[in-house]
C-alpha positions, 0 to 999 in steps of 0.5 A, spaced: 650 177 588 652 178 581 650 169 580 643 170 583 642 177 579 643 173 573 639 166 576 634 171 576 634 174 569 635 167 566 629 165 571 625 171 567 627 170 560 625 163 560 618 164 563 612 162 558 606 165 558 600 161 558 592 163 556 589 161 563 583 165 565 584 168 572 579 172 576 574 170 581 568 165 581 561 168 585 557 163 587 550 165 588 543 161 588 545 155 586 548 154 593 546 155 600 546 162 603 551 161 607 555 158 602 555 164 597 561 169 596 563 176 597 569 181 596 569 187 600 573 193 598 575 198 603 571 194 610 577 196 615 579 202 611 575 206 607 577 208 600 575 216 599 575 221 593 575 229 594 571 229 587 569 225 581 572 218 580 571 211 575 570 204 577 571 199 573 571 191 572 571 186 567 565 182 568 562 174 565 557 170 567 557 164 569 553 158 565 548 153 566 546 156 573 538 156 574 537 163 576 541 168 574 538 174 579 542 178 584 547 184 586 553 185 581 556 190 586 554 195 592 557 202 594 556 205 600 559 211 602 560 214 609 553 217 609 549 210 607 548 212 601 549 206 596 549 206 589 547 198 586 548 194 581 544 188 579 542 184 574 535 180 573 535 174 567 527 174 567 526 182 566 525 185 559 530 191 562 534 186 565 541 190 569 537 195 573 542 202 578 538 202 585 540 209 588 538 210 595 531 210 594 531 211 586 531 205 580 534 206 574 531 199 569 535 198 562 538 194 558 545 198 558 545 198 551 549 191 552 547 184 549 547 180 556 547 173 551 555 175 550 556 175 558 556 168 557 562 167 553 566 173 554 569 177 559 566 185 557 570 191 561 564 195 565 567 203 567 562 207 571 564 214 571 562 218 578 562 225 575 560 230 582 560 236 578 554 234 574 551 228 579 551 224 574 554 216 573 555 215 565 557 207 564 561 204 558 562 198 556 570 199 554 571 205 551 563 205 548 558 209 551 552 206 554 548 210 558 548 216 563 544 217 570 542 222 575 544 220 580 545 223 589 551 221 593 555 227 596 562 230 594 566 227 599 565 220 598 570 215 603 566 209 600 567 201 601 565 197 595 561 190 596 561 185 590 556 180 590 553 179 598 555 182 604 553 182 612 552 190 612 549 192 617 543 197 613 545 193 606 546 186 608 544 181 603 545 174 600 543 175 593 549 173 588 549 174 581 553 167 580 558 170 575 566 171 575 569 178 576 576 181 575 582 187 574 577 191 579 580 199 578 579 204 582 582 211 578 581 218 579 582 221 571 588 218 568 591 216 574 589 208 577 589 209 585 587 201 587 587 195 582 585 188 585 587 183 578 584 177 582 588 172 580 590 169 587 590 161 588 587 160 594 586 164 601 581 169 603 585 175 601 584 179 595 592 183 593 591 190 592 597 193 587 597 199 588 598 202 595 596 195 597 590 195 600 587 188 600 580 186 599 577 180 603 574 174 600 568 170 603 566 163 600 570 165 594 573 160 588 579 162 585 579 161 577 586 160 575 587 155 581 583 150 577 589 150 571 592 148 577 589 144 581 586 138 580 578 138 582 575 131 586 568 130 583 568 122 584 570 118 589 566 112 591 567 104 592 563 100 589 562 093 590 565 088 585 569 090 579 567 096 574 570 098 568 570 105 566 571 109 559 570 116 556 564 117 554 564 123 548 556 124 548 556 125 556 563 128 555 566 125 562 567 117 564 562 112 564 563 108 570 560 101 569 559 098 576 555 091 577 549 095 580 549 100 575 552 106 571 555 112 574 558 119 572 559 125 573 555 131 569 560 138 568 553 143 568 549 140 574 556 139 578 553 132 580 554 124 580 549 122 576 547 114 576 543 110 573 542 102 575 541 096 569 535 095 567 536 088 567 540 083 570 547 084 569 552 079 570 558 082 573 565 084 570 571 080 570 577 082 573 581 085 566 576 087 563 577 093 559 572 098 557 572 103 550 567 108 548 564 107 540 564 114 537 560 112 532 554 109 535 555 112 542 555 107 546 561 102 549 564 095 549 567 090 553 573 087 551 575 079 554 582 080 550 584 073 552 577 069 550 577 074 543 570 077 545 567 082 545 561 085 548 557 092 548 553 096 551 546 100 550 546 107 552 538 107 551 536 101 554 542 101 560 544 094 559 551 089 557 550 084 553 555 080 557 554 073 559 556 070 565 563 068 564 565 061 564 571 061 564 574 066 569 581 066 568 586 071 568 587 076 561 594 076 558 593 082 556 594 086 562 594 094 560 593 094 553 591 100 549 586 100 543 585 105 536 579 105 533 579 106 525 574 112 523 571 108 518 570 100 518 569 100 526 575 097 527 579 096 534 585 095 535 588 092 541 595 093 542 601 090 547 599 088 554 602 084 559 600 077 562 604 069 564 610 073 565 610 077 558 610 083 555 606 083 549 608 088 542 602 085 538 596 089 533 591 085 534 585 088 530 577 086 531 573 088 525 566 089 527 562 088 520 565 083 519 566 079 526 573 077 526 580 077 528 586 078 524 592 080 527 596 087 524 604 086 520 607 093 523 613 096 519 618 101 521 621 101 527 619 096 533 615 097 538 619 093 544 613 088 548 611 092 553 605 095 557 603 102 562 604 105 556 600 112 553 597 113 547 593 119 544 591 120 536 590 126 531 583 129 530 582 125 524 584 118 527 591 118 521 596 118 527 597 114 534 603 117 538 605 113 543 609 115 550 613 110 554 611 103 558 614 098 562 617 091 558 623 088 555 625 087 549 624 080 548 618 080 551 620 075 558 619 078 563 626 075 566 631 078 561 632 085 563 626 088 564 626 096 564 622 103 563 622 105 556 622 113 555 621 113 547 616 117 543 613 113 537 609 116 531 604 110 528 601 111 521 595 107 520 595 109 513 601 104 511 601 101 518 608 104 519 611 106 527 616 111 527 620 112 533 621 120 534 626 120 540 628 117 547 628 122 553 634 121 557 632 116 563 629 121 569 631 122 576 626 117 578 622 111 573 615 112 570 611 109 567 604 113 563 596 112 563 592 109 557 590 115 554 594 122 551 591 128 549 594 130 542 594 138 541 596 138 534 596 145 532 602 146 538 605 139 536 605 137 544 601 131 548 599 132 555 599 125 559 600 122 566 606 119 568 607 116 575 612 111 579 609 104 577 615 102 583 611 105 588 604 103 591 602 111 594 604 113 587 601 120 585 600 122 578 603 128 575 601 132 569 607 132 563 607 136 556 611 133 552 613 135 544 612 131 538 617 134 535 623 133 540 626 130 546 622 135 551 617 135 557 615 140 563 611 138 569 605 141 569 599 142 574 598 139 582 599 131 582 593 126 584 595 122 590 594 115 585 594 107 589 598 103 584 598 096 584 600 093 577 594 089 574 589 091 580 590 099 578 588 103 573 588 110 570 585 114 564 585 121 561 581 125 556 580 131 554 572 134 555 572 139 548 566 141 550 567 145 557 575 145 555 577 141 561 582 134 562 579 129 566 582 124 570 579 117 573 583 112 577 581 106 579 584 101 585 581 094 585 582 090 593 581 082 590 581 081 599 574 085 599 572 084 593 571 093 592 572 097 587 576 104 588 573 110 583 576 117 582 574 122 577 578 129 577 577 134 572 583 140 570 581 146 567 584 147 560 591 149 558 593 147 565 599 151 569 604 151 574 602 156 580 607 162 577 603 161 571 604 168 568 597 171 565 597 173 558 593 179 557 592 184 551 597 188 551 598 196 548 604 197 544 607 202 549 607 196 553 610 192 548 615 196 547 617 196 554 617 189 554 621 189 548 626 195 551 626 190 558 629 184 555 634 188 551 637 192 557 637 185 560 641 181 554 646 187 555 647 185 562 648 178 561 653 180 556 657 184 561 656 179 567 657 173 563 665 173 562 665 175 570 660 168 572 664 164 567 670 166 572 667 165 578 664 159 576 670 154 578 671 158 584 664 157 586 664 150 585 670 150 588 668 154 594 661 150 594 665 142 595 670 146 601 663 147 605 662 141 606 668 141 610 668 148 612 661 150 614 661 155 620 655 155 623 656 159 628 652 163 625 646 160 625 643 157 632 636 154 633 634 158 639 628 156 643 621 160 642 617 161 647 610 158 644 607 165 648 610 169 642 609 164 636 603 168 635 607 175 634 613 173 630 610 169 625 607 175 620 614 178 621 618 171 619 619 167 612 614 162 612 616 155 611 609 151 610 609 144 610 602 142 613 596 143 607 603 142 603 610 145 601 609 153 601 615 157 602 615 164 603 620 170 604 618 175 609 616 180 604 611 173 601 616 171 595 613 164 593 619 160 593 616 153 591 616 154 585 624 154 584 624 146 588 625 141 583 622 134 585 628 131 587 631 137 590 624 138 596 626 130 596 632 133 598 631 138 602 625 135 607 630 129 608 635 134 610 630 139 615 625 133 617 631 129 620 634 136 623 628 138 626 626 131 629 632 128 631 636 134 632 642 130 627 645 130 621 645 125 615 651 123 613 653 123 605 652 115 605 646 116 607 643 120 602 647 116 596 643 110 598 637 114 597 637 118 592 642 116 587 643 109 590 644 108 582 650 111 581 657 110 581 660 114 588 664 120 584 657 120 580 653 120 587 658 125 590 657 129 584 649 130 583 650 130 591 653 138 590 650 140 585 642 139 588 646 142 595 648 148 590 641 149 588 638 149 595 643 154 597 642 158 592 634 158 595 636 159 602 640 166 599 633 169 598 631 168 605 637 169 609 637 165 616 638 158 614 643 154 612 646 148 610 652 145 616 656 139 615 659 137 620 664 131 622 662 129 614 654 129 616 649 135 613 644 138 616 639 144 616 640 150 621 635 155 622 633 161 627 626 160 629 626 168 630 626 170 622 624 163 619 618 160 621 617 152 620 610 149 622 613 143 623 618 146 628 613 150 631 607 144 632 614 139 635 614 145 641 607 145 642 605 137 642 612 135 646 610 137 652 607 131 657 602 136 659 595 138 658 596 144 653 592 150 654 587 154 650 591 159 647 596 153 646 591 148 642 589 154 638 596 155 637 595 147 635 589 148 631 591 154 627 597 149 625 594 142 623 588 147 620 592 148 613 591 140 611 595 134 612 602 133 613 605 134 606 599 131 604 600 132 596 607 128 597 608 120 598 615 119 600 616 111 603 621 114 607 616 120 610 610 115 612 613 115 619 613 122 620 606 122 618 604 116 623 607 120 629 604 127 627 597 124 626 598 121 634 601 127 636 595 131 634 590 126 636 594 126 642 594 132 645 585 134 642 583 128 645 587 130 653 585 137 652 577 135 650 577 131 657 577 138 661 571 140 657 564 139 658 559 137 654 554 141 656 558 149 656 563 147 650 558 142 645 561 146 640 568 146 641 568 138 642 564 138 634 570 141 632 576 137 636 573 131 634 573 133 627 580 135 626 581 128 629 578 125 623 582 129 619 587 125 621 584 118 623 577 118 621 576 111 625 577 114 632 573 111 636 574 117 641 573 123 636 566 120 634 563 119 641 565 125 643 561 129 637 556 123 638 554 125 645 556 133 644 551 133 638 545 130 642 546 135 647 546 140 642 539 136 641 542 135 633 539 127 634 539 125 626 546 129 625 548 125 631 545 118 628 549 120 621 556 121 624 556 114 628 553 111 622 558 114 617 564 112 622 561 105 623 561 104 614 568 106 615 569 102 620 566 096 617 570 098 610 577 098 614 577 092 618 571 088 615 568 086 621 562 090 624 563 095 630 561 093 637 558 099 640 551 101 639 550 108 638 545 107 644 550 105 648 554 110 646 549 116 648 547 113 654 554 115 657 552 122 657 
């Protein structure tokens, strides 16, 4: 007990804060009706007050919306009086108070123009003595109303739309709205921060009287998780860079240019205006600062071509001499002043390259740069980012060899190297030590000099289903953390690339990532974007705070520096005895203790909410049955570990033994080294499951395994097993069961193991399976609806499923949505085509008449 209380505090004590906004997003007249939000406080338990009380909120507006009018929020009380409060951009009074049949306009005394660039505290004060509501901007008085609403007020509080029966409504200010209080005088009653990552539920922390949320987007999850914002295939090659005048990548296809505009949350494209003979595979694209346009490099053939943003045309001509670049992955640096690029390393003919080759574009020539200072070993998959003044380059890692040959020892390098360009010196900063797992960088970094750190991609260049992680690493020392949700990436050496930047204007990070199939000829383009500073899902929030709290932060750490000095000289005495004790249980594990036992499928539904959640369909999530996340205490390899141990155990019912985990993951190291890291990641996932209780680690006959109690650990995965195992129909309650599981998302959907791929396989066939044999005792015309939405959730899994897409063909038609049923079949024939290069052979007329 005493070890996990100190894990705990040192957990505390190294936790960071970070400035990202939290709160929740407010979709209004930019979207469709049905896809506009609302939260509700107090719709199954109403809130009630015996005499006056405050609400407050912190409000701001969301920017570049078309119209800006609708309810900031409505109060209701038990007697259908209401109180609202709306906000109209085209009326000179442009705030406005309904209550019941009484409207109040004014301007509040508050400068809505900074509602758009800050967050502003609004409190409404309730006085029922005087039956008056005065309002305040933080401590600033701005006005006072009469207002009618009786003395008992048991009140439900509806931000933004609600489905009231007398006081429905769909007009949404589009805004962002958080730390929502309730108080009575000096005493908070309910207070909902809003600084959830997903879900529908607002959490309440007070008496934990939870909001709902409709159609809700929350903020912080955008400094977590990445956002798509393209994903398209072009035919032929395209060839891509940051434009800094459209602050998002440039995608220059052989039909015309693409990107993706933040303000209007849409693709923008715009086809050539001339011919435009078609890119070469390795081309590389970069953006000109200074005449706001691009340009072409053929590194090989030393030309380069340029773009005209005006006109939306290449120079490029047809090239006449399509070999292959030696330069592949090679990275550029501009000079500010005599518009200068500099091409550096590459690969190509089984060499890595080192060189600084410099084109000036005044005077039209090539030279190549004398570097002086440390070396940069050949090599390419490198990241570089620059300082604002373009004085310094950082460069971060690659793939090379010191000679250059790619047959003598070719390897990853881990280093940080600073590049004067005054001097035309390289430093070498440090070398990381060598990682779990290999990586290799994206082309560009994003350089924060006043916090002297850099933000960039890495990525496994061993395996095709890579993903790209978010790292910030220091400029000063050896350090990095991994930060934010990967992006699943495709890699295949020279056929694959990716590219970061950062977008000032609207403080997000922006990724594009592209995948070339030389067999059919397309073009694979992706483009996400970040919030900025990005954050991990445990992210504290920093906030303003007062000084009694910053006192008591104070006198906090000093109590907990003054228990790790009295536990200290007792954990370092129990140290040897815990390892020692830990390498016993390999040996001695009892687990009697802990047996599976069988759950009817009856009961999964009532004893899940009162489980500790284990969720791996929509991704890893592990929960303690009073909602403690513990995720964030899994490191990559030990959730690697710990799914190969649960997944193997669950499936198989066997356990793994110690070789076969040494092959895995430390297949590198000697077998004391191997057997070491084996108990130390062992020790770590104990240490977890100690917060969770009824489960463990068993090893026995010298093989480890996983053992739960389904009864106090809930395990979708075990759960969706017991439900698709069965050679019969499931029934309705059975596939709802079905559904509520694969609903969540995707197996394990963010994470790309070679050694999980036949998981994934087999469940995407149980779960086509078992929808395919029950949709077979529906009928078209009694169950339309609830084919459609089978046939959906088979698509999620396997989006060329024949079945899937006649069912919601034909029960479409029936349902009389013809042209929908048109657009289903021939979005499922494009994938089709796309997949097997080769037309599918039925008609949607033959399909239709089978009805």
């Amino acid at each position: 007990m005493l070890h996990k209380t100190l894990w705990i505090l040192l957990l505390f004590l190294s936790h960071k804060t970070l400035a990202q906004e939290y709160g929740l997003e407010f979709m209004g007249h930019e979207v469709n009706p049905d896809q506009r939000t609302s939260f509700t406080i107090g719709e199954r338990q109403e809130i009630c007050f015996d005499d006056s009380f405050e609400l407050s909120f912190e409000l701001k507006f969301k920017k570049s919306v078309v119209s800006y009018f609708g309810y900031i929020f409505r109060m209701v009380n038990a007697e259908n009086q209401n109180i609202d409060f709306l906000y109209n951009s085209r009326n000179t009074e442009k705030f406005r108070i309904v209550n019941k049949d009484l409207s109040f306009s004014s301007n509040l005394g508050l400068d809505s123009s900074k509602l758009y660039n800050r967050w502003s505290k609004l409190r409404f004060l309730f006085n029922h003595k005087t039956k008056e509501l005065s309002i305040y901007e933080g401590t600033k008085f701005l006005e006072k109303k009469v207002i009618t609403f009786n003395e008992k007020n048991c009140l439900k509080i509806y931000f933004g739309g609600n489905k009231n029966t007398k006081f429905a409504t769909k007009d949404v200010l589009p805004m962002y709205i958080r730390n929502v209080t309730l108080s009575k005088g000096a005493k908070v009653v309910n207070f909902w921060k809003l600084n959830e990552v997903n879900g529908n539920v607002a959490k309440e922390t007070v008496k934990a009287s939870s909001g709902s949320v409709t159609n809700g987007s929350w903020m912080l999850v955008r400094h977590y998780e990445w956002r798509k914002r393209i994903d398209s295939t072009f035919k032929g090659q395209t060839t891509f860079y940051f434009d800094r005048s459209l602050n998002h990548f440039l995608i220059h296809s052989d039909e015309g240019s693409f990107y993706f505009n933040e303000k209007k949350s849409a693709t923008i494209s715009r086809p050539f205006n001339k011919k435009h003979n078609k890119f070469t595979f390795g081309d590389q694209s970069y953006f000109l600062n200074g005449s706001q346009n691009g340009v072409n490099v053929r590194l090989n053939q030393k030309e380069i071509y340029s773009y005209d943003s005006k006109t939306n045309s290449w120079n490029t001509p047809a090239n006449l001499n399509p070999e292959l670049t030696e330069y592949w992955h090679h990275n550029q640096y501009f000079y500010p002043k005599d518009t200068a690029i500099v091409l550096i390393g590459g690969y190509g003919q089984y060499t890595y390259k080192n060189n600084f080759q410099k084109y000036s574009f005044l005077k039209k020539q090539w030279s190549e740069l004398k570097m002086n200072g440390d070396r940069l070993e050949p090599r390419y998959l490198f990241g570089i980012g620059h300082t604002k003044k373009l004085d310094k380059s950082y460069i971060f890692g690659g793939y090379g060899s010191k000679t250059g040959e790619q047959e003598i020892n070719p390897q990853n390098f881990y280093d940080l190297l600073e590049i004067n360009w005054k001097d035309l010196s390289i430093k070498r900063i440090y070398t990381l030590e060598s990682p779990e797992y290999p990586f290799v960088a994206v082309k560009s970094m994003v350089i924060d000099e006043k916090n002297q750190v850099f933000y960039a991609l890495i990525y496994n260049q061993l395996n095709f289903k890579s993903s790209l992680q978010l790292v910030k690493g220091s400029l000063i020392k050896p350090e990095y953390e991994i930060i934010g949700k990967p992006i699943p990436y495709d890699f295949q050496d020279v056929a694959s690339s990716a590219d970061l930047a950062f977008d000032e204007e609207n403080q997000k990070l922006v990724c594009v990532t592209y995948h070339y199939d030389r067999l059919k000829n397309i073009s694979y383009n992706k483009v996400y974007t970040l919030d900025f500073p990005p954050a991990n899902k445990d992210a504290t929030i920093s906030q303003t705070e007062n000084n009694v709290v910053k006192w008591l932060t104070i006198l906090a750490i000093t109590l907990i520096v003054l228990v790790i000095l009295i536990l200290g000289i007792f954990f370092f005495r129990k140290r040897k005895s815990k390892i020692h004790l830990v390498s016993k249980s390999e040996e001695n594990f009892d687990n009697s203790k802990f047996q599976i036992h069988a759950i009817p499928v009856e009961s999964l539904k009532e004893t899940e909410n009162v489980r500790s959640k284990l969720i791996l369909f929509g991704g890893f999530q592990f929960l303690t049955a009073r909602g403690e996340d513990l995720s964030v205490h899994f490191t990559p390899l030990v959730k690697e570990l710990f799914l190969y141990l649960l997944l193997n155990s669950i499936k198989w019912n066997k356990s793994v033994n110690s070789q076969q985990l040494n092959d895995l993951f430390w297949y590198d190291k000697t077998t004391t080294s191997a057997r070491n890291n084996r108990s130390v990641n062992l020790t770590k996932l104990k240490v977890i499951f100690e917060q969770v209780g009824h489960i463990q680690i068993s090893k026995e006959s010298g093989d480890w395994q996983i053992i739960f109690d389904p009864l106090h650990v809930f395990v979708d995965y075990y759960d969706f097993l017991k439900l698709t195992d069965e050679k019969k129909n499931l029934s309705k309650e059975e596939i709802n069961l079905l559904t509520k599981i694969v609903s969540r998302g995707n197996f394990l959907f963010n994470l790309e193991y070679e050694w999980l791929e036949p998981f994934k396989s087999e469940i995407s066939n149980r779960v086509i399976d078992a929808y395919t044999s029950y949709s077979k005792n529906l009928s078209f015309e009694s169950n339309a609806q609830e084919i459609i939405e089978i046939a959906d959730r088979i698509f999620v899994f396997d989006k060329v499923d024949e079945t899937a897409m006649e069912m919601k063909c034909k029960a479409l038609v029936v349902l009389g949505k013809h042209s929908l049923a048109l657009k289903c079949y021939e979005h499922f024939e494009k994938e089709y085509q796309l997949l097997y290069a080769e037309k599918f052979n039925k008609s949607f007329k033959q399909i239709i008449n089978g009805i």
